[in-house]
N, C-alpha and C positions, 0 to 999 in steps of 0.2 A: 620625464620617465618616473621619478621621484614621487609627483604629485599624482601618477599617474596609478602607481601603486595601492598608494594610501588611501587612492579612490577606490579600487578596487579591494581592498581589504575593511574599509569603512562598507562598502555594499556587501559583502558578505557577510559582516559582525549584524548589519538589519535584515536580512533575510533569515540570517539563525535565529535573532531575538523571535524577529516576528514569526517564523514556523514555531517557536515554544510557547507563544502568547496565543497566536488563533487555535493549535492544538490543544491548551487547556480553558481556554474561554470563550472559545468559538469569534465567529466574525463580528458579530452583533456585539460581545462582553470586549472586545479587544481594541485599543485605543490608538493614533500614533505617538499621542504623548508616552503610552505607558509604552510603545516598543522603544521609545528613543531614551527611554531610562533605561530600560534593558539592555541595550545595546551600549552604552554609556557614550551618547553620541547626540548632540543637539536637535532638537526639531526643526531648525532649519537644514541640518544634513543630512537628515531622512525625507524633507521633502524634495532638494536637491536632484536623488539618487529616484524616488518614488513620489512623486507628485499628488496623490492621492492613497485613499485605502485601497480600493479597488485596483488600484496598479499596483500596489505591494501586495494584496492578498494573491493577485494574478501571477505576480513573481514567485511568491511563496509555491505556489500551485502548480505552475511550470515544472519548476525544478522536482518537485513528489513526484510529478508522473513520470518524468524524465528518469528519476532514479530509478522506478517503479517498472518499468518499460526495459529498463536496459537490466536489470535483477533477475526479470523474466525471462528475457533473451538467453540472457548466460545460462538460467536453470535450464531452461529446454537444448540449448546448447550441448550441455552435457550427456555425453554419450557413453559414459557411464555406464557396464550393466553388474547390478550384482544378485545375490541369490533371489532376493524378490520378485525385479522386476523382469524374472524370467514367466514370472507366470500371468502379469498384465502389466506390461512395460506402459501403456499410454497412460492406465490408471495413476502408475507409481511416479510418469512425469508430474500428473497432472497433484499428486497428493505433494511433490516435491515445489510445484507452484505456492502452494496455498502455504506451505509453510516459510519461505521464501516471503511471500507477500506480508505471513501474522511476523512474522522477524521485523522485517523493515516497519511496521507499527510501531512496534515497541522502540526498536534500536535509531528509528532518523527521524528527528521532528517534522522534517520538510512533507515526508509521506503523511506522517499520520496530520499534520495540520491540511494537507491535500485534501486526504479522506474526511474528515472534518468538515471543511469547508464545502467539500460536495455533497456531503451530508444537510448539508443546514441551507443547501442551495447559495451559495456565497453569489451576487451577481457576475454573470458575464464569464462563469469558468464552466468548461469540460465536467465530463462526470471522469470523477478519479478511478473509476472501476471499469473503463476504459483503456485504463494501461495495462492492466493483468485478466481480465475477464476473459477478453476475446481469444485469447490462448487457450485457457481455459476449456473454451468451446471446443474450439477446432479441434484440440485434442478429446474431446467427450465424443463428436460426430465420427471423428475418425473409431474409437473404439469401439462406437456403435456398427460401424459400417464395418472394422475386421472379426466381429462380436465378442470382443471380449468384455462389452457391457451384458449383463443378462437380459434376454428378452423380456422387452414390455418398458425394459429402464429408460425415460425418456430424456436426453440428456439438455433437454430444455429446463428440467426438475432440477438437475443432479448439479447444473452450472448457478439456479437459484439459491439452491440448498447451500452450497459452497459461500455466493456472496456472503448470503445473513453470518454463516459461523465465521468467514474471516471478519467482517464489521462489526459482528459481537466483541471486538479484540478492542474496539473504541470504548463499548461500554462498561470496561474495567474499573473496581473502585478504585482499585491499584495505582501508584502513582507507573508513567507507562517504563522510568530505569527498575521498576521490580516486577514488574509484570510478566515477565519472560517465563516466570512459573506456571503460566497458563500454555506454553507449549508444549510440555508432556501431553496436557490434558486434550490439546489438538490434535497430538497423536493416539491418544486414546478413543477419541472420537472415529478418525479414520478406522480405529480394528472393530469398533461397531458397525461402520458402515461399509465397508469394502466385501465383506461376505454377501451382502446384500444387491453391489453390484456388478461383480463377477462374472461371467457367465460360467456357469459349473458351481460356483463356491469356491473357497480356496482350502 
């Protein structure tokens, strides 16, 4: 049971290395020699636990969407109304998504090394924008369909236009523990865009 732990806690300490090495160096810049310094753990007991890159990057990868996915759940989960989202409640899920998704960016390696690696095509993984997008949507069609999107708003647009500005959250010079000052700015974004597509205005 003992050894059993220390297995389990040696593969945790290389999953965190390696979500903070493919997050700032991408798949291709990211070594397992240099996670197994990070992780302060032999190269033989990262290959042990992960066999390969591509099985650790796919580990890494798992576990972002996995967070990423149940983040989302919870945010839509929330049933919640306050004075806002009396006046486009699927809009206000849907802006409470997106900030929900730029959080986990900044604040869990494992996500933004995710998003990373789907960015850069890592082999053999998922698109990370897969675990939060499709909600996204579904919430976009449905406000189209009770209209509280404004006529014309195509929410095939409004669910692209969202990708770009939360993956803009990658392209920070920022290292990503100070980067959270770009959340306001997301919010500032929303009150440019939300008049836009409303139906009525707000």
């Amino acid at each position: 049971m003992v050894s059993q732990e220390r297995a389990e806690r040696t593969r945790g300490r290389l999953l965190q290395a390696a979500a903070r090495e493919f997050s700032l160096h991408g798949y291709s810049g990211t070594s397992l020699q240099r996670i197994s310094r990070s992780a302060g753990v032999t190269l033989g007991a990262l290959t042990f636990h992960f066999p390969t890159k591509p099985a650790l990057a796919g580990a890494v990868h798992a576990q972002g969407f996995a967070v990423t996915l149940e983040a989302v759940a919870q945010t839509g989960a929330d049933h919640t109304v306050d004075e806002d989202d009396r006046e486009c409640p699927l809009l206000q899920r849907v802006m409470r998504i997106s900030h929900t998704v730029a959080a986990l960016l900044y604040e869990e390696p494992t996500v933004r090394a995710a998003a990373r690696l789907s960015r850069e095509q890592a082999p053999g993984l998922d698109d990370w924008n897969d675990s939060w997008l499709p909600e996204v949507r579904r919430l976009l069609d449905q406000a189209s369909h009770e209209k509280q999107l404004r006529t014309g708003v195509d929410p095939d647009i409004v669910t692209l236009l969202l990708r770009y500005l939360v993956l803009g959250m990658l392209d920070s010079t920022q290292p990503p523990e100070t980067a959270a000052s770009h959340l306001p700015q997301l919010t500032a974004v929303w009150d440019v865009l939300l008049p836009g597509l409303v139906n009525g205005g707000l």
